[in-house]
N, C-alpha and C positions, 0 to 999 in steps of 0.2 A: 768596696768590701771591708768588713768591718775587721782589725786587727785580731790577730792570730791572740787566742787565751792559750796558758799556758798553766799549768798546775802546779799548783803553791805547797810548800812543805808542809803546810796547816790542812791542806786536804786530803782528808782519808775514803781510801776507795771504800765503796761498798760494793762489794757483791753480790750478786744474786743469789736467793737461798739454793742449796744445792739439794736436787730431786735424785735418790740417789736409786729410787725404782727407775726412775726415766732413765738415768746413766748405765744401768743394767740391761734395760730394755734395748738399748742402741750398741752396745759392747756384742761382737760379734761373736765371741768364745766366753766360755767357764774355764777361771781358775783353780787347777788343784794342784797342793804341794805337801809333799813330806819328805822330814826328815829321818832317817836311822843312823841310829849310830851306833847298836848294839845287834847281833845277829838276831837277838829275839823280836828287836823292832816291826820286823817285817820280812817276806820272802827274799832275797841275794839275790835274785834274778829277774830285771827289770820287767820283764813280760809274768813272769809270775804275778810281781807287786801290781803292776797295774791291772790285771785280770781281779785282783783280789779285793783292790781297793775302790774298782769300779765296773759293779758288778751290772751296772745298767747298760754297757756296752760290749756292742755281740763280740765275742772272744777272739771270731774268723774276721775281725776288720781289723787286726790291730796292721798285718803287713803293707796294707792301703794308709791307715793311718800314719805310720814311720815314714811313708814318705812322703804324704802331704805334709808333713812337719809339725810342732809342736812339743815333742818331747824331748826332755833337756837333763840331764845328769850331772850336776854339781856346772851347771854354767855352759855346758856343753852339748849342743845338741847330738841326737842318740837316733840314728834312722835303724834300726835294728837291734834287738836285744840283747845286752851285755850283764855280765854279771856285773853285781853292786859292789865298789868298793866302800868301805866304811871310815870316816860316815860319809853319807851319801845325802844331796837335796835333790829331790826328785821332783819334776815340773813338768804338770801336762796341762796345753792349751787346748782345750776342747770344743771345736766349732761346733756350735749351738745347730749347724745345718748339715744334711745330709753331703758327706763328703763326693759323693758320686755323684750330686748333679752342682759340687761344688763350682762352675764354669758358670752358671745361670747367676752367681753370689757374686761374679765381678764385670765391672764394666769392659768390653773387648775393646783393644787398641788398636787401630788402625793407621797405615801409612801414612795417609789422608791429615793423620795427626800432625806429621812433622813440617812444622812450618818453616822453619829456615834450617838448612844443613851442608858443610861441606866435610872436608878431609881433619877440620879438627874439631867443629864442637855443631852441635843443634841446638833448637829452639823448638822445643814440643804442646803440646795440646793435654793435658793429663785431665782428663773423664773422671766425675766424682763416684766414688765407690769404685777407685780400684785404688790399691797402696802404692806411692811410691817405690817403695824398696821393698823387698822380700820382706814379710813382718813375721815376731816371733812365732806367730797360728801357725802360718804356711810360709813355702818357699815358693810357688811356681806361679801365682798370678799378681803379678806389681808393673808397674809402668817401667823398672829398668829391665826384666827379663821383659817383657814383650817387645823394646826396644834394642834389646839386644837380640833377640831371634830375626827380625826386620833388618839391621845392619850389620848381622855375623860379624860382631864384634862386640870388646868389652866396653863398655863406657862408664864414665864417673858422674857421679850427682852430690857436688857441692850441698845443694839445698833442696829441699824436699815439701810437697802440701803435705797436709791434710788427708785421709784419707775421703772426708768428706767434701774435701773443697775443690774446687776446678782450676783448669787455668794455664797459664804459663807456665814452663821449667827451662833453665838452660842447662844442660849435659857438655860433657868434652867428649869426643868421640874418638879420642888421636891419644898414645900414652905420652905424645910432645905436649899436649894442650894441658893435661889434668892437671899438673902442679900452676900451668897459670892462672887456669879459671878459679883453682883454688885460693891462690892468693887476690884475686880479682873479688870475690866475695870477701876475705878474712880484713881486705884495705876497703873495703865496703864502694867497691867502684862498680858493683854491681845496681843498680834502680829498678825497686819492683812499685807496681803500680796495684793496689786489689779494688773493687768493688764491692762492700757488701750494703746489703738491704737490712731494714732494723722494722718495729712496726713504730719506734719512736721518732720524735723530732726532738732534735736536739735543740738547746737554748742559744748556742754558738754556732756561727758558721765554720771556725777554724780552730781544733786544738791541739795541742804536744801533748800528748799523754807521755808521761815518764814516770811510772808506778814501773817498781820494780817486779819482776817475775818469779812466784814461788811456789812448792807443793803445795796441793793443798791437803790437809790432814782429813778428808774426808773420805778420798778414795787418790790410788795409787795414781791414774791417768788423769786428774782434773790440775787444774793450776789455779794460782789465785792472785790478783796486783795485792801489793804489799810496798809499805812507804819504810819498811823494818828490813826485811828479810828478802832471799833471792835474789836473783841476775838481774842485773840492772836493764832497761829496756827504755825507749822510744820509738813510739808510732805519732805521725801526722795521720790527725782526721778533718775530714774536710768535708761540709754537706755538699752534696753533686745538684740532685734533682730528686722532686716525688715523682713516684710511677703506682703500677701495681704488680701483683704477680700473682696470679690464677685468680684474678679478681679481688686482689686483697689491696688496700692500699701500703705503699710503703715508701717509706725515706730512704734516697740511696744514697752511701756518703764514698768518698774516697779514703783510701788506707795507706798512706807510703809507712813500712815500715822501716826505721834507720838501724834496727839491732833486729836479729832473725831468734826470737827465744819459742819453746815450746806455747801453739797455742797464743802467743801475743795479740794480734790484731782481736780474738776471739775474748781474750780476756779483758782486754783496752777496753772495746767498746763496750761490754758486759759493766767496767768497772767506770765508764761515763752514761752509763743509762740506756745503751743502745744494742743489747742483746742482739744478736742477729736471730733472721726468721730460719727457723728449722735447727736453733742449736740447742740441742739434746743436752749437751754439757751447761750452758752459762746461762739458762732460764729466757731462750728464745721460746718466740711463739710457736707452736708446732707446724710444720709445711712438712712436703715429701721432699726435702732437700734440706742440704746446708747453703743458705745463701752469703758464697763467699768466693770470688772468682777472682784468682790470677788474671788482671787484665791486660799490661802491658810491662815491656821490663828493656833493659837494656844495659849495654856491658861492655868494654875494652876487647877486639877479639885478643885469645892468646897468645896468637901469634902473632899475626898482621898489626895489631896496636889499633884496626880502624875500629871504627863506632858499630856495635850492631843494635837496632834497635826492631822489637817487635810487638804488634797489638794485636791483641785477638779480633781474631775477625767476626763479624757481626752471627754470619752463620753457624759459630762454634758458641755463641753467648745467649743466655735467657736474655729475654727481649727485657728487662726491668734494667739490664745494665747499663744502655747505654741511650742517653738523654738525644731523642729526636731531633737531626739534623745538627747535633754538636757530636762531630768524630773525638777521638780521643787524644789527647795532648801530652 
């Protein structure tokens, strides 16, 4: 195998142009915000203001709306109408979809999911199109409440996907565990392993990417590598095998990343030529998916100190993942 390249200070990422229709079209919610800071601004009474200011939404949904969530009053989410103190920043996430068959908009989680569990942490399956954590749109469909109604209990999540990406997560499930598992990520003694598919080939078999991680000034949720600016980052890429996926050819590589930043492996490979197939964000080719799977991970348990290590299993994975007759390592 031919030695690992490594990125020289002399090389400046490029990224892909950013489509900022496409990154609209994939954004689940419309943002709207205002401020007041004088009584004449606008109505005092948060239901008022929003009635007023969005007049395209039927006035009898706002009670359904408050608690699906979304609405936010200077930083603060707001499940009920309050008067406006002044001044006031007023934020409403607006699901682009019908709140009432909002259940059909996320992926359902299932038991089936948890693949390793005892008295202090799991190892889950997280299904693309559902959010890790409660996201500022809504509260009530993410992969930890669904996990947490499954083992009536609170659990912690260190680390989080994508909501587009699949794959593994490790949780603590014990309020003993959280601070280890938490220090077990923060001393990077956790190892996650991803797979994604590109429609490119790379020139290299093996690289470090170490472009640092940064806003990108074109929209609030994009990021951009950057050899100037933002959190510093490294991801290992590594070509796997060619497959296809829905008949399409494609290059699948491996992704160890060594720093966990917003969006990394997605921008890595975007910022060495290998967009992934179906990202909306970093000028992948269009697919009905993100191809980017959590595949195997592994981690110090909290308590016991022994090894846990887990791979996804073949029946939780698109078949592009995992190279015929070579299990995962």
């Amino acid at each position: 195998m031919a030695a690992r390249e490594e990125i020289s200070l002399n090389d400046i990422p490029v990224m892909p142009p950013v489509d900022l229709e496409r990154v609209e079209e994939t954004l689940r919610t419309r943002y709207w915000c205002w401020i007041l800071r004088t009584p004449g601004d606008g109505p005092l009474q948060l239901l008022d203001l929003l009635k007023e200011k969005l007049p395209h939404i039927a006035p009898d949904s706002w009670p359904e709306r408050f608690d699906f969530g979304g609405v936010y009053v200077n930083g603060l989410e707001a499940r009920c109408d309050i008067a406006l103190p002044l001044p006031a920043r007023v934020e409403y996430y607006e699901p682009k979809f019908d709140i009432a068959s909002a259940r059909e908009q996320f992926s359902p989680f299932t038991e089936d999911y948890i693949l390793f569990h005892d008295e202090a942490v799991a190892v889950v399956y997280k299904p693309p199109h559902l959010s890790s954590m409660p996201a500022k749109e809504q509260r009530h469909f993410s992969l930890k409440a669904s996990l947490e109604r499954l083992l009536k209990r609170t659990i912690h999540m260190p680390s989080r996907l994508d909501i587009s990406a699949q794959g593994l997560i490790a949780v603590s499930t014990s309020p003993d565990a959280h601070a280890g598992l938490q220090r077990a990520f923060e001393k990077r003694l956790v190892h996650k392993t991803y797979r994604f598919a590109s429609h490119a080939l790379a020139p290299w078999t093996e690289r470090l990417v170490t472009y640092a991680i940064a806003p990108s000034p074109d929209h609030p949720v994009l990021r951009l590598a950057s050899t100037t600016d933002g959190q510093s980052a490294q991801t290992e890429i590594q070509f796997s095998h060619s497959s296809t996926s829905d008949g399409t050819p494609v290059c699948v590589y491996t992704a160890r990343p060594i720093t966990g930043r917003t969006h990394q492996i997605r921008v890595h490979a975007a910022a060495s030529g290998l967009s992934l197939m179906g990202d909306n964000f970093y000028g992948g080719i269009r697919a009905p998916y993100l191809h980017l799977v959590s595949s195997h991970i592994s981690f110090p348990h909290p308590i016991s100190a022994s090894e846990i290590s887990v791979a996804l299993p073949e029946s939780l994975s698109p078949e592009w993942v995992w190279e015929k007759n070579h299990p995962e390592t």
